[in-house]
N, C-alpha and C positions, 0 to 999 in steps of 0.2 A: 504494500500500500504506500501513496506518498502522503509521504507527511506537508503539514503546513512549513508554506515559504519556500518546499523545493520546487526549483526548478526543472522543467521538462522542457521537449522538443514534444509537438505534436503536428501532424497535417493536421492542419487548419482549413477545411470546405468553406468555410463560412465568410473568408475572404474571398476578394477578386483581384488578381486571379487567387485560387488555392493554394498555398505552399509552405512547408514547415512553418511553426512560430513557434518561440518562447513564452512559454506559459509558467506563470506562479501558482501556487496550489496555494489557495487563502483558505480555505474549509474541507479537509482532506473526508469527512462522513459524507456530505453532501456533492463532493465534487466540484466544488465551483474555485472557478481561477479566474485571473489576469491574462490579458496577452502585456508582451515585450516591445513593443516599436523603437523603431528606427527615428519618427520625429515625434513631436509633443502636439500637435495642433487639435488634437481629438482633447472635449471636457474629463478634465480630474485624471490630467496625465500629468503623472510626477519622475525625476528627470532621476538615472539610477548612473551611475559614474562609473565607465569600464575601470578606470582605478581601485575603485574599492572592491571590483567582482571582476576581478581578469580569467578566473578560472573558466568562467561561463560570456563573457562579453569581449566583442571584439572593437565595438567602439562606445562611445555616451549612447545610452537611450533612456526610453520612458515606458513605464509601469501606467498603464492604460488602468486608472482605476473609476472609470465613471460607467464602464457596459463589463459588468462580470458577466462571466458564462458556466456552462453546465459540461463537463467530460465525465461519459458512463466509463465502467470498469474496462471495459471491450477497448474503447478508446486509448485508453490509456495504454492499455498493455500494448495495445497492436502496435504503436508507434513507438514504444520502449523498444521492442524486440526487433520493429523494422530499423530503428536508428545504430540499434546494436549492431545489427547484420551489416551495416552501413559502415560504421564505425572499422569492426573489423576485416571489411575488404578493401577501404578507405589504407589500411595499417599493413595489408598485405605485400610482400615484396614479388611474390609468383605468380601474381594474374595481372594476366598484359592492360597494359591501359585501356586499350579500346574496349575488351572485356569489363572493365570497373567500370566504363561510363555502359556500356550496357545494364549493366545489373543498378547501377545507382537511379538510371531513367526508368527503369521496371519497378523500381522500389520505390521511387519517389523520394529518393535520400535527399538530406537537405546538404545546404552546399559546405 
C-alpha cells in the first residue's frame, strides 16, 4: 500500500494528451492524491523545489492542490509494476536500443 506523501508515477488518462505524472498520495485509505506539474498556473498550486527533492524531481514544480483525484488499487499497482519493468530495461546493458524504445512505446514508460 502507499502511504501518505509518497510519491508515485502513474498514466495519467485524464490528461490531454495522456502520459505519466507524479502523483502525491494525501489519503492513502481513500486513494486520493495530487498530481506534480511542470508550471503553477492551475488554482492552489504550491511550488515544491527540485533542491529539496532531487531524489524524485528533475526541475522546480508544483503540487496541484486545488483538483485532488481518486486512484483505485488496480491503478496503482498496474503503473508501479509497469514503471518497474520500465525502470529495469531503462538499467539494462543487453537489449539493443531500438528494442528499449520498442518495449518503453508498448509500455507506455515515462521518459
Amino acid at each position: 500500500m502507499v502511504r501518505a506523501l509518497e510519491v508515485i508515477w502513474i498514466y495519467d488518462e485524464k490528461i490531454d494528451p495522456a502520459n505519466w505524472k507524479m502523483a502525491i498520495c494525501v489519503e492513502p485509505s481513500l486513494g486520493i492524491y495530487l498530481r506534480i506539474n511542470s508550471d503553477g498556473w492551475r488554482d492552489g498550486s504550491i511550488p515544491i523545489l527540485q533542491a529539496d527533492y532531487p531524489s524524485f524531481l528533475k526541475h522546480d514544480s508544483f503540487i496541484e492542490c486545488g483538483q485532488p483525484f481518486e486512484l483505485d488499487d488496480y491503478v496503482i499497482e498496474h503503473g508501479l509494476a509497469a514503471q518497474g519493468i520500465c525502470d529495469a530495461i531503462q538499467k539494462s546493458s543487453t537489449i539493443r536500443r531500438g528494442d528499449k524504445a520498442a518495449i518503453y512505446k508498448a509500455l507506455g514508460c515515462r521518459p
